[in-house]
C-alpha positions as CSV (number, residue, x, y, z in Angstrom):
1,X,-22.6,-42.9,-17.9
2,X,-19.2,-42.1,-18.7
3,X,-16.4,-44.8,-18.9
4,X,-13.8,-42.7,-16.9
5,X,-13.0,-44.1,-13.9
6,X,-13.9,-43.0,-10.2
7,X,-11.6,-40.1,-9.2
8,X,-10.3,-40.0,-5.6
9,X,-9.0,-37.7,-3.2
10,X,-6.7,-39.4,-0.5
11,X,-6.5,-37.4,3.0
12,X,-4.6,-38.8,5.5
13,X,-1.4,-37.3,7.5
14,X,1.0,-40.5,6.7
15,X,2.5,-39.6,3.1
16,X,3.6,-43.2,3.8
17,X,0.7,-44.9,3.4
18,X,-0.8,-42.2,0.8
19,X,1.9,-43.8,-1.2
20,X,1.1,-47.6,0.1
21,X,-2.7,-46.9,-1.1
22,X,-1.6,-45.8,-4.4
23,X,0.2,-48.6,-5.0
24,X,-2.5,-51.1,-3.9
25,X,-5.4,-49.8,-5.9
26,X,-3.1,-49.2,-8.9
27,X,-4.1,-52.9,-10.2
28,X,-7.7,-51.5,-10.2
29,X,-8.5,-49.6,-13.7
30,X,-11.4,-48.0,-12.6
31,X,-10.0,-46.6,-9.5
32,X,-7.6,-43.6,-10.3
33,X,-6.0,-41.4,-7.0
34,X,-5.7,-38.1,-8.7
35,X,-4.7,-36.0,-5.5
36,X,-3.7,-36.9,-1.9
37,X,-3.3,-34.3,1.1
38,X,-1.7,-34.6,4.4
39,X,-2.8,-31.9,6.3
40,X,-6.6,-30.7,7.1
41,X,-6.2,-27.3,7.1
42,X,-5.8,-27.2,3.1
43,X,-8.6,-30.0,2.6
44,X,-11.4,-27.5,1.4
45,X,-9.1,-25.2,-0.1
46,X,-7.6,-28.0,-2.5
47,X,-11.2,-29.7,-2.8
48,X,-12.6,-26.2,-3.9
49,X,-9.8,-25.7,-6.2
50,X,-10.6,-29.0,-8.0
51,X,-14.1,-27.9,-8.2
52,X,-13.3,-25.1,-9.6
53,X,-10.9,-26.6,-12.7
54,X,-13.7,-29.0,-13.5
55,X,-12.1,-31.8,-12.2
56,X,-13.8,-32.5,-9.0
57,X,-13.0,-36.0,-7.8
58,X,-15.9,-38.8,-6.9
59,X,-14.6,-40.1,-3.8
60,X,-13.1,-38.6,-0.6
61,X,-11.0,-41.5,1.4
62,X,-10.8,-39.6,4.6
63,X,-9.0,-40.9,8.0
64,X,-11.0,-38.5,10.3
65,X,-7.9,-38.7,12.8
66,X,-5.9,-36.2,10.4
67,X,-8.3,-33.1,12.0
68,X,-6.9,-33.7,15.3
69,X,-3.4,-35.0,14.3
70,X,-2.5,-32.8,11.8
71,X,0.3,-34.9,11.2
72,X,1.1,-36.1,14.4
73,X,-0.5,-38.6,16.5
74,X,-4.3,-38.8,18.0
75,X,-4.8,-39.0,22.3
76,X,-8.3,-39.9,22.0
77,X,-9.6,-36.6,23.1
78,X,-12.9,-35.2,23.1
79,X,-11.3,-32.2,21.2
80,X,-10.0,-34.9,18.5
81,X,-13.3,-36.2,18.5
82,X,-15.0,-32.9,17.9
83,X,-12.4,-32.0,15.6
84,X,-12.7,-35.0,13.4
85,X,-16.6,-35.0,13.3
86,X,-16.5,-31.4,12.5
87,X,-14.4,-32.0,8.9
88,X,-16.9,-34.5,8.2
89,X,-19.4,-31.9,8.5
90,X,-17.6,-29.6,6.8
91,X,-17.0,-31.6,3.6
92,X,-20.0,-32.8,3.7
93,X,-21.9,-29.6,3.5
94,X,-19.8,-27.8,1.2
95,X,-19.4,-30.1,-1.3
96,X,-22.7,-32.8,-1.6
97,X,-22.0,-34.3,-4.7
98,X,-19.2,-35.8,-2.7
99,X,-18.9,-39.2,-1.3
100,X,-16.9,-39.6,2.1
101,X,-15.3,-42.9,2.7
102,X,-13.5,-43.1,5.9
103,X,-10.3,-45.4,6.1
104,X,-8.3,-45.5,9.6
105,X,-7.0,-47.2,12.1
106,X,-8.9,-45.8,14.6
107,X,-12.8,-47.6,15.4
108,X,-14.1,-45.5,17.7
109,X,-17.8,-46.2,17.6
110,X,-18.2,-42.8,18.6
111,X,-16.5,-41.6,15.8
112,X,-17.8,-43.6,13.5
113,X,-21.4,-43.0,14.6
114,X,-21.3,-38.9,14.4
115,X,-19.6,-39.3,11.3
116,X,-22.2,-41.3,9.2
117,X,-24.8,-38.7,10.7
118,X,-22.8,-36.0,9.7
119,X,-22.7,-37.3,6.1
120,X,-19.9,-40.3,5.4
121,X,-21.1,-43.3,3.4
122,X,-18.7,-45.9,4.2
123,X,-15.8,-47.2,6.3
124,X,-12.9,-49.2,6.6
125,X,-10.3,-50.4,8.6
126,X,-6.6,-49.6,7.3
127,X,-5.2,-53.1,7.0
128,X,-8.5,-54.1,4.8
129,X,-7.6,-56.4,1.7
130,X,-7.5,-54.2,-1.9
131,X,-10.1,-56.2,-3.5
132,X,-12.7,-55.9,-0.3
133,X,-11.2,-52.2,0.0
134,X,-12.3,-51.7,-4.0
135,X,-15.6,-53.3,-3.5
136,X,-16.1,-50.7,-0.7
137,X,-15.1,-47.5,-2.5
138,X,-17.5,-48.8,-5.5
139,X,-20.1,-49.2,-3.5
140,X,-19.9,-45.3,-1.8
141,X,-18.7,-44.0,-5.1
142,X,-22.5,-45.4,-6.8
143,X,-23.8,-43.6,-4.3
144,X,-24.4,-46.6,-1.7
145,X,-23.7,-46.8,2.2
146,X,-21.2,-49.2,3.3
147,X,-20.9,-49.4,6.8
148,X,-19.3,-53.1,8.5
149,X,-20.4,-53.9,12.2
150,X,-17.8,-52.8,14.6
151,X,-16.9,-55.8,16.6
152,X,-16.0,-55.8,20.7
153,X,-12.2,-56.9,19.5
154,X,-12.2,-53.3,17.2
155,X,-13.4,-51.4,19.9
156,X,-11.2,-53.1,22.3
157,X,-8.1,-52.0,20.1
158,X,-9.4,-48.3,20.0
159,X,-10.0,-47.7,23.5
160,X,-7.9,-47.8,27.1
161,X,-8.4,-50.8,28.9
162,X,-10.0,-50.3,32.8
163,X,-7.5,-51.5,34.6
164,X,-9.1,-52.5,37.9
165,X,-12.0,-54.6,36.1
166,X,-9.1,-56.4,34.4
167,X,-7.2,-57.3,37.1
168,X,-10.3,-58.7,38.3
169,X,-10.6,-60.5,35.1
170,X,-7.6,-61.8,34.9
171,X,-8.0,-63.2,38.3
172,X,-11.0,-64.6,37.4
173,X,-9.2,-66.2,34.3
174,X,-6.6,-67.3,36.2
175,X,-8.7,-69.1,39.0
176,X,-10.7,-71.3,36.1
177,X,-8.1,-72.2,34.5
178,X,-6.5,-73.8,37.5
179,X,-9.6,-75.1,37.8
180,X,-10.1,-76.8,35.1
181,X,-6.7,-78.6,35.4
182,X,-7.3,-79.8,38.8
183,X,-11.0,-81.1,37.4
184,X,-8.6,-82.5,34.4
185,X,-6.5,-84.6,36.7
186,X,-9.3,-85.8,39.0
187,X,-10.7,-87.0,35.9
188,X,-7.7,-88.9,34.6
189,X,-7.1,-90.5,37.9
190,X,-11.0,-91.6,38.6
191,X,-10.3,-93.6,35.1
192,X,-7.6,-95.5,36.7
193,X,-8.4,-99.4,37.6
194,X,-6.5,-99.2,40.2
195,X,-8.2,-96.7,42.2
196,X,-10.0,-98.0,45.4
197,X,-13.3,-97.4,46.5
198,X,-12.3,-95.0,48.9
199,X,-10.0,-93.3,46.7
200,X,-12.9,-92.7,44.2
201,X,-15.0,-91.2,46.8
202,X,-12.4,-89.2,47.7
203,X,-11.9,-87.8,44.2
204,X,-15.7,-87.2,43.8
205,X,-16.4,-85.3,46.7
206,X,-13.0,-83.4,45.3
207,X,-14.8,-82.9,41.9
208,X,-18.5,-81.7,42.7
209,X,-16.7,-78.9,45.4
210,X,-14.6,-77.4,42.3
211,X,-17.4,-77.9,40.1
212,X,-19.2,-75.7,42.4
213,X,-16.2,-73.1,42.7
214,X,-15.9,-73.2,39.1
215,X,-20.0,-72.2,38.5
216,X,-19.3,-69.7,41.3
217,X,-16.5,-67.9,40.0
218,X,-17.8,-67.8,36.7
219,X,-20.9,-65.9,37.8
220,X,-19.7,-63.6,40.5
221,X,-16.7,-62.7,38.6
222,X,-16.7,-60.1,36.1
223,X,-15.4,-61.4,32.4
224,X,-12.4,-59.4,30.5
225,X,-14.5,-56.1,29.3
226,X,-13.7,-52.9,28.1
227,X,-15.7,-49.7,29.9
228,X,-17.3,-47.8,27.0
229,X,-18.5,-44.4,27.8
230,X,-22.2,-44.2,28.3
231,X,-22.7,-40.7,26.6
232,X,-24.2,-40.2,23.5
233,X,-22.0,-39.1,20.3
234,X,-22.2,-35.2,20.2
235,X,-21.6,-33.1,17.3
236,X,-19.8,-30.1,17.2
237,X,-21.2,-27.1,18.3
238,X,-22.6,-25.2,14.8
239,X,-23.6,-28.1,13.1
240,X,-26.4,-27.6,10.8
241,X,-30.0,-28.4,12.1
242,X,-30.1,-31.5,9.7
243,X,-27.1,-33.3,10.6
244,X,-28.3,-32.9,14.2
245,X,-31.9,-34.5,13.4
246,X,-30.2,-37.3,11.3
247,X,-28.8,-38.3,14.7
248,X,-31.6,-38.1,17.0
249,X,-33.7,-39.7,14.0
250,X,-31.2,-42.6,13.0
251,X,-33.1,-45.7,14.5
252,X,-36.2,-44.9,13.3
253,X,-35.1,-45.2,9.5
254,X,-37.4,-47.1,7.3
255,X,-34.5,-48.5,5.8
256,X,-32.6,-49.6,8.7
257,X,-29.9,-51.8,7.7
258,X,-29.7,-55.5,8.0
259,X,-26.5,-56.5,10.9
260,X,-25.5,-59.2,13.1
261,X,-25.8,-57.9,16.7
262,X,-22.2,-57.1,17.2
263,X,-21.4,-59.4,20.6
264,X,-19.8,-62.7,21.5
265,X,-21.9,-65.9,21.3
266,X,-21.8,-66.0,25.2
267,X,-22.7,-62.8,25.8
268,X,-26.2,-62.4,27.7
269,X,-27.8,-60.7,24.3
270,X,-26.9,-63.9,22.4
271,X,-28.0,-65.9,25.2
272,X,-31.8,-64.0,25.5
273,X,-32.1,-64.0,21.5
274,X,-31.0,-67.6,21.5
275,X,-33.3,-68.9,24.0
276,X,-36.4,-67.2,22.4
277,X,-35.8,-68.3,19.1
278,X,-35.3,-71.9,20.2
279,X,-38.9,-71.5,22.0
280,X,-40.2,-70.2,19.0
281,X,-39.6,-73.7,17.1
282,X,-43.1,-75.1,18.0
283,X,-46.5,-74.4,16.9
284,X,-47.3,-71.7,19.3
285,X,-50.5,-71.9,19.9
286,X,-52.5,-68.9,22.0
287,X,-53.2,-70.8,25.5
288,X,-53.8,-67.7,27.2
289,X,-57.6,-67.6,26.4
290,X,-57.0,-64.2,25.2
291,X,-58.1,-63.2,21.2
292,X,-54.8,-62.6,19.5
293,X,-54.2,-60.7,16.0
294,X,-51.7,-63.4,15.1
295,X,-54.5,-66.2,16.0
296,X,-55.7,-66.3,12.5
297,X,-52.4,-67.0,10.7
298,X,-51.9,-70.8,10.0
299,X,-49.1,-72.1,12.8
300,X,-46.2,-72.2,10.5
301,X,-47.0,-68.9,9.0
302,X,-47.4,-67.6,12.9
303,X,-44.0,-68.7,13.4
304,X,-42.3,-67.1,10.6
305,X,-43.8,-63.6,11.5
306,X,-42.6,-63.7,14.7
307,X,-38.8,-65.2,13.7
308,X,-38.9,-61.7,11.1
309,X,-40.1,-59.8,14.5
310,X,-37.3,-61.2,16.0
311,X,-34.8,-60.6,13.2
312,X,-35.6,-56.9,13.0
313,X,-34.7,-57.0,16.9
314,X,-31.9,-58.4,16.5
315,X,-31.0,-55.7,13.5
316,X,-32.1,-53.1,15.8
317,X,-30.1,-54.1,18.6
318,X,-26.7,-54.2,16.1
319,X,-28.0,-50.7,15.2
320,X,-28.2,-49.3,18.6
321,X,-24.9,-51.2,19.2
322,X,-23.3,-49.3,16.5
323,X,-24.2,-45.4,17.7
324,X,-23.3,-46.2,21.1
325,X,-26.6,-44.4,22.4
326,X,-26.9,-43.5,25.8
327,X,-29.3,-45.5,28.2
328,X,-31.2,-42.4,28.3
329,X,-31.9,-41.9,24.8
330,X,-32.7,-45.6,24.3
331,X,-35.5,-45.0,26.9
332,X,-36.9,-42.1,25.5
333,X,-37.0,-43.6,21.9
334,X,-38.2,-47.1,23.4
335,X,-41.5,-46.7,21.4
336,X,-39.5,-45.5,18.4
337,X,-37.4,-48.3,18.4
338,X,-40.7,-50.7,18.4
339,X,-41.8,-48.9,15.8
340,X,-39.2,-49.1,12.9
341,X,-39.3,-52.8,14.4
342,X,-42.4,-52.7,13.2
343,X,-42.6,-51.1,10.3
344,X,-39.4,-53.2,8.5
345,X,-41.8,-56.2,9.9
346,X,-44.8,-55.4,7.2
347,X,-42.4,-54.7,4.5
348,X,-40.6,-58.1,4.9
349,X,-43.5,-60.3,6.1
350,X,-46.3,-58.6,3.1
351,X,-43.4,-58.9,0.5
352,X,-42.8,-62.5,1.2
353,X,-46.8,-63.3,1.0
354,X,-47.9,-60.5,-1.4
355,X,-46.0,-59.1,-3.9
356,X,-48.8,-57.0,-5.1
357,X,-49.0,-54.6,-1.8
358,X,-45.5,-53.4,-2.2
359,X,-45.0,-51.5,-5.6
360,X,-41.5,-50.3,-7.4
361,X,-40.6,-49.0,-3.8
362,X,-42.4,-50.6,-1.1
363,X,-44.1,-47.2,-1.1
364,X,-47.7,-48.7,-0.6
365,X,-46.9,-50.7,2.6
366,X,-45.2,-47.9,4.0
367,X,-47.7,-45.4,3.2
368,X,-50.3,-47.7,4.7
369,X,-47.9,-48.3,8.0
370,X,-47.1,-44.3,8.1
371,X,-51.3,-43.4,8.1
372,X,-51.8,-46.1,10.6
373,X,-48.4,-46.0,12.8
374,X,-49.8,-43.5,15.3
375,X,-53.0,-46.0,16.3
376,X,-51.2,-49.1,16.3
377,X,-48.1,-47.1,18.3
378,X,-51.1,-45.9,20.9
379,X,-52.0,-49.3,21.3
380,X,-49.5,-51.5,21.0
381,X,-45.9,-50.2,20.4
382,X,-45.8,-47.6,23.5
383,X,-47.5,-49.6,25.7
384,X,-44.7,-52.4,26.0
385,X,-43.9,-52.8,29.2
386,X,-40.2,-52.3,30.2
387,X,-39.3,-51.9,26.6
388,X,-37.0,-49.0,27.8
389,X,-35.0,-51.7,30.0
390,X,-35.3,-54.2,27.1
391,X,-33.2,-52.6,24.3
392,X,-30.8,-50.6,26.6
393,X,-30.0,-54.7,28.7
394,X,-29.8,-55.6,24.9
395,X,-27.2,-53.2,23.1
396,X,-25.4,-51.6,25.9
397,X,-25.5,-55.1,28.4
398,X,-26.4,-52.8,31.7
399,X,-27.8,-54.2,35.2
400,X,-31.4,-55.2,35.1
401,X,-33.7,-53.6,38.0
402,X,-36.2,-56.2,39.7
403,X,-38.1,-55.7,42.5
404,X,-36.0,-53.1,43.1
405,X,-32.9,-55.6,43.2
406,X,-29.9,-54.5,40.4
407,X,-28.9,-58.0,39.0
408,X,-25.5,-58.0,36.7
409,X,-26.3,-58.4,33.3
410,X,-24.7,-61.8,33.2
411,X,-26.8,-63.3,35.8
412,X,-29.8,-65.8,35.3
413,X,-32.1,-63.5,36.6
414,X,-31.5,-60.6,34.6
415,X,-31.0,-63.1,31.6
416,X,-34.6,-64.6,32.9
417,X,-36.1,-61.4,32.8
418,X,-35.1,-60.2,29.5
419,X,-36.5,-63.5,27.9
420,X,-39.2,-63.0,29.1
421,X,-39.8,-59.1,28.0
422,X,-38.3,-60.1,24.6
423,X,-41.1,-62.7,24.3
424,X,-43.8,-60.5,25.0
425,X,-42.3,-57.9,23.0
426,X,-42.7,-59.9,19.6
427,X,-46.3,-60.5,20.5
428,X,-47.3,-57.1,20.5
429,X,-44.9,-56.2,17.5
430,X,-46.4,-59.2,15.5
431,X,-50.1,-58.4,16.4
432,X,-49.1,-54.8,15.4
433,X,-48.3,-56.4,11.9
434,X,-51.2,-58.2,11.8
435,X,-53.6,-55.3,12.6
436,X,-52.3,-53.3,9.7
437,X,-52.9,-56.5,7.7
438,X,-56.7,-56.8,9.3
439,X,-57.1,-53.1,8.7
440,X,-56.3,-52.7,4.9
441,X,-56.1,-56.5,3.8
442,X,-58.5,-59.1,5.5
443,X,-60.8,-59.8,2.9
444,X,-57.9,-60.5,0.6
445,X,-58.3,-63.9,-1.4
446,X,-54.7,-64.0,-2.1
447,X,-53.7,-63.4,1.7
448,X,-56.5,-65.7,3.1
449,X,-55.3,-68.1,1.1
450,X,-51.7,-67.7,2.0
451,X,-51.8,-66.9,5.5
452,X,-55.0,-68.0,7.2
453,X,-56.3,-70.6,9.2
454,X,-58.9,-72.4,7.1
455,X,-61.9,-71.9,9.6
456,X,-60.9,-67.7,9.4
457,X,-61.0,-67.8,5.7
458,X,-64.9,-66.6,5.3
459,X,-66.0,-63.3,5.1
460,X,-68.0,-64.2,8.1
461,X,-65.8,-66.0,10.6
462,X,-63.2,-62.5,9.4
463,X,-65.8,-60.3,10.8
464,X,-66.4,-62.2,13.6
465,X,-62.9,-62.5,14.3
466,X,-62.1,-59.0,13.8
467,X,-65.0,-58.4,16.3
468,X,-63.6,-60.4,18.7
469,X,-60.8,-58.3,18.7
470,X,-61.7,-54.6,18.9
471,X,-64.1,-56.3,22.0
472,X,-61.1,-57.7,23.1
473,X,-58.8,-54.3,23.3
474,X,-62.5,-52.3,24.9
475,X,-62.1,-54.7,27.8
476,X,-58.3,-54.4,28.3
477,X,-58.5,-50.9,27.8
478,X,-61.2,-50.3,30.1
479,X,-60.9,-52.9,32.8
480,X,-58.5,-54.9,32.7
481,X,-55.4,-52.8,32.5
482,X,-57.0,-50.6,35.1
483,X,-57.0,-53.8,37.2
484,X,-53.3,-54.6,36.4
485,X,-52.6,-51.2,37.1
486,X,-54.4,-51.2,40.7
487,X,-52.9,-54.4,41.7
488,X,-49.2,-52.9,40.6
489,X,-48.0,-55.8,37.9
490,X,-48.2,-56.6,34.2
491,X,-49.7,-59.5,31.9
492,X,-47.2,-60.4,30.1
493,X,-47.4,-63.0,27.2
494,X,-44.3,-65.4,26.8
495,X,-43.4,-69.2,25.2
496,X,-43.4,-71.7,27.3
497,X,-43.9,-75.8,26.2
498,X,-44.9,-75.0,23.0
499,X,-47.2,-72.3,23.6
500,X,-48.1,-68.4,23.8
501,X,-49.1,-67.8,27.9
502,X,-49.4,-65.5,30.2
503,X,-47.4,-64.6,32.6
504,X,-47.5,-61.8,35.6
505,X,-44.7,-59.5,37.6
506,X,-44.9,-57.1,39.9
507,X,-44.7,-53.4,39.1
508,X,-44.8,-50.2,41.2
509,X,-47.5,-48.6,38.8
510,X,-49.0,-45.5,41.3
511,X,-48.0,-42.7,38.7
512,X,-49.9,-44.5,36.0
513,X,-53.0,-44.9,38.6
514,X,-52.9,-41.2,39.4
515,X,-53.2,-40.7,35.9
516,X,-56.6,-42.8,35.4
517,X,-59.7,-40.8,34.2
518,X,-63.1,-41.9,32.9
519,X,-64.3,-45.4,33.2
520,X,-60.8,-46.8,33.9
521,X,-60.9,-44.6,37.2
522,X,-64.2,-45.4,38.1
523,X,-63.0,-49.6,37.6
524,X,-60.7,-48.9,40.3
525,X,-63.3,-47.6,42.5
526,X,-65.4,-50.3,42.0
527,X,-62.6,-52.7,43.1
528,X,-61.7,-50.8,45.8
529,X,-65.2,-50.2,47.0
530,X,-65.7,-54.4,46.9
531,X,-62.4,-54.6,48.5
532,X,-63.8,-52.3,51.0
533,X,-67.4,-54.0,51.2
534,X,-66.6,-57.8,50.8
535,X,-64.8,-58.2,54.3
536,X,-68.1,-56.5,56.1
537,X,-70.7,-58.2,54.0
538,X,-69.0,-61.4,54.8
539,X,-68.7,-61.0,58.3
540,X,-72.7,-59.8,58.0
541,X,-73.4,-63.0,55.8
542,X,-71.4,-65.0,58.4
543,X,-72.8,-64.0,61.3
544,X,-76.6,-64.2,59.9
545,X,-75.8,-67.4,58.8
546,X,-74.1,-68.6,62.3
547,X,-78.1,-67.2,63.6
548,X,-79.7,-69.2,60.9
549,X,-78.1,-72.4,61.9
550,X,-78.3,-71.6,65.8
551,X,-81.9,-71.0,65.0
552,X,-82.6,-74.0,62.9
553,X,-80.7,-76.9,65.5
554,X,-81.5,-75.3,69.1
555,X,-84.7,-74.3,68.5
556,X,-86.7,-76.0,65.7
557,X,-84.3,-79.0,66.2
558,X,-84.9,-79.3,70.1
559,X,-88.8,-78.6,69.2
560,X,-88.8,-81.3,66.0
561,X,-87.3,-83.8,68.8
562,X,-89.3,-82.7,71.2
563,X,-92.7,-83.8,69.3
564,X,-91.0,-86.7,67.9
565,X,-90.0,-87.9,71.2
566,X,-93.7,-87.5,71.9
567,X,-95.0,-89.1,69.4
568,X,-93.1,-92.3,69.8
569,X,-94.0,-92.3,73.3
570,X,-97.5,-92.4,72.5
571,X,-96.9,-95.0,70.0
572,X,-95.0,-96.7,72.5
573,X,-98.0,-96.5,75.3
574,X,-100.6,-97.6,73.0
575,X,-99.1,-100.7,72.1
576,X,-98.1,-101.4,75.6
577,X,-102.0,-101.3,76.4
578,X,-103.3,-103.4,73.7
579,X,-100.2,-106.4,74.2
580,X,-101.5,-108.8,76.4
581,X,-99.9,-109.7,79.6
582,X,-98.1,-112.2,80.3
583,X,-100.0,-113.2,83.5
584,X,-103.7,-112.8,82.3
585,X,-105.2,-116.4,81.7
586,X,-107.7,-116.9,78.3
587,X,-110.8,-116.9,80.6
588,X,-110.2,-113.7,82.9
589,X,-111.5,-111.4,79.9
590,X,-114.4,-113.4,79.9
591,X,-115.3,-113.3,83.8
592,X,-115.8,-109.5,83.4
């Protein structure tokens, strides 16, 4: 490789801070600024003219908002949008060797989002420190992708505020602070000695009513937000068929990157991830008296697979968060989603246990999980239930349906509800790893050794296991999710004091019973024909037993007292002959 150093191309329409860059990235030797242009509608021209002189630079630092500024100021437009996107595109097509690195001031996620599909590498705020900025630009020029999370404050700064929600919020702010300073001084004067009894009754009845106003107005009241558009980032019209499918295929990337999901510690996706992982700290054993994949695993190993399930969600989510995706789209790509949970699952959890599985490129496990992805999706993956819901209440923080009943995304049922579909989610994710693994590994020493309960670790007890399974899925398939599906609700598993159980909801399910064919249609017959029979034939039964026992005590009762009666009678009479009268004297029997 040659020791020159990376060449870069500055495009941005303030010759201010074209200058200001320069200046900043001087101190770095192997960073070299060799042309800067301040308006887009000489970009290409110059870019192909540098081409052409064999002296093509390495690195574009683009702010996209010069395509709709040209040298003005950006409104936040849809046609700025499309207009920035579309010199992405444009670079990006006409000259691939190119790496784009966008640096502006703008964080649209939006933006941001179409751009990386349309071929960026990396981005940066403006205001970013030269030696993180430096890192950056290495990084993209090496032919890396460098994107940061976009954080709520970021987006906040890009985008109008709503004003009537914040009114509201600030209301709401307002009213708990007050709060809080009237809760202070009750507090302050309940620690005075000289406070009578009365007084400190007083104060207490005082405190519990604003500690109830205080909950109140904390949960009915919304919190300081800013009102992202739902739509999903559209490209220009005219871009190529690839850059379109790199959008619609993003989430399902093999390689999807490792982020923090991009929300406040308070926010109701923190809350649901926090609260599952903390009831994922036990042993987890399967009380649901239902065979389990994850069954054989030794506890502690049980527990890790299911915190790298839950990891990958949370990646996920940060993902989703990042290409502000409508709700829509989530729902359609629900079992898509699943599935790259899935599939960066096995590559973590086998490389951790098995180094041997995964070759130079992880190419083995990923082979393996492509052959087997559409049975285990069939399954498992598309048949999570809700998992639509799920990821959309998790990166976009919408109302949760229940029974028909919209709850606000901050409240404790919708908070309830997604812990509770998160839960069962890593099941089914985690069994899916595990099936691969039962598939293509079980009789693997290293992997029994590793991972396995010791009473699962002979060939014998596998097969038996493994047995127990596919007998297992028959009977779910075949009768008991017909069942679920006829009585409207869902099996869900979930954590609860230490261990996996089940749990059931309700479900309007009449579009999936229409659907039933085959043996699962006729299991639904069957019920409904006992439904149909068992209130009859208990009646029948009923009344045939109410005859039986009418039968049994007037009749052969009466009769059985009847002969009794008789025979004691008898008994009594013959007794009364042979006892001897009082009145008889010892010689009378003699005289006859």
């Amino acid at each position: 490789m040659s020791d020159r150093p990376t060449r870069l191309i500055v495009i941005d329409a303030d010759p201010v801070f074209q200058l200001g860059l320069q200046a900043a990235l001087a101190s770095f030797s192997d960073l070299q600024i060799v042309d800067r242009v301040s308006t887009a509608t000489v970009v290409l021209a110059r870019l192909s003219a540098a081409r052409e002189r064999d002296d093509a630079p390495d690195v574009v630092i683009l702010d996209p908002a010069i395509a709709a500024s040209n040298g003005g100021t950006v409104d936040g437009t849809n046609d700025d949008f499309t207009a920035s996107v579309r010199l992405c595109c444009d670079i990006a097509s006409a000259f691939p060797a190119l790496s784009v690195f966008l640096l502006s001031a703008i964080a649209s996620p939006e933006v941001l989002a179409a751009a990386r599909a349309a071929g960026a590498r990396g981005y940066r705020a403006k205001g970013t420190p030269p030696d993180e900025l430096a890192q950056a630009i290495r990084r993209v020029a090496a032919g890396e992708s460098d994107w940061p999370v976009v954080t709520p404050a970021a987006i906040a700064r890009s985008l109008p505020p709503t004003r009537s929600r914040n009114w509201l919020a600030r209301q709401r702010q307002l009213g708990l602070q007050v709060m809080a300073e009237n809760l202070s001084r009750i507090e302050a004067e309940l620690q005075r000695s000289s406070a009578t009894r009365w007084d400190r009754m007083f104060l207490r009845g005082q405190r519990r009513e604003l500690s109830a106003a205080r909950w109140l107005v904390d949960r009915l009241l919304p919190v300081e937000a800013i009102v992202v558009s739902g739509d999903a980032p559209r490209l220009p019209a005219g871009t190529s068929v690839a850059t379109q499918a790199n959008v619609a295929d993003e989430i399902s990337s093999d390689r999807m990157q490792t982020a923090s999901v991009s929300t406040a510690a308070n926010s109701p996706t923190a809350d649901v991830l926090n609260r599952v992982l903390a009831a994922m700290q036990s042993a987890l054993d399967n009380s649901t008296r239902v065979s389990l994949e994850i069954d054989i695993l030794q506890p502690e190993k049980r527990r890790e697979l299911l915190y790298l399930v839950w990891k990958e969600v949370g990646d996920a989510v940060a993902e989703l968060q990042f290409q502000q995706l409508a709700a829509e789209d989530i729902r359609e790509r629900h079992a898509t989603i699943a599935r790259a949970i899935w599939r960066s699952a096995i590559v973590e959890f086998f490389s951790r246990h098995y180094a041997p599985i995964l070759d130079a490129s992880d190419v083995r496990a990923i082979d393996f999980a492509t052959v087997d992805a559409p049975r285990v999706r069939a399954e498992k993956l598309a048949r999570i239930p809700f998992a639509g819901e799920l990821w959309v209440y998790l990166a976009r923080t919408e109302p949760f349906l229940i029974d028909n009943v919209s709850y606000r995304p901050e409240s404790p049922e919708a908070r309830d509800r997604a812990v509770l579909l998160l839960s069962n989610a890593l099941v089914q994710i985690a069994n899916g790893v595990m099936q691969l693994l039962l598939d293509r590994f079980a009789d693997n020493e290293d992997l029994k050794t590793t991972l396995y309960e010791l009473r699962y670790r002979s060939t014998r007890e596998i097969a038996r296991f493994r047995n127990e399974l596919s007998w297992r899925s028959r009977q779910e398939r075949l009768f008991a999710e017909p069942m679920d599906i006829f009585e409207s609700q869902y099996r869900l598993f979930a954590f609860a004091d230490g261990s996996i159980v089940r749990h059931v909801i309700y479900a309007p399910r009449q579009d999936e019973l229409e659907k039933l064919e085959g043996i699962r249609w006729a299991t639904t017959i069957v019920v409904e024909l006992r439904d149909a029979i068992s209130p009859r034939l208990r009646a029948i039964v009923s009344f045939i037993g109410s005859g039986a026992v009418y039968v049994l005590r007037e009749v052969l009762g009466r009769g059985i007292g009847l002969i009794g009666r008789g025979i004691i009678s008898g008994i009594g009479s013959a007794l009364q002959d042979v006892r001897p009268s009082r009145n008889t004297k010892p010689g009378d029997y003699g005289n006859d």
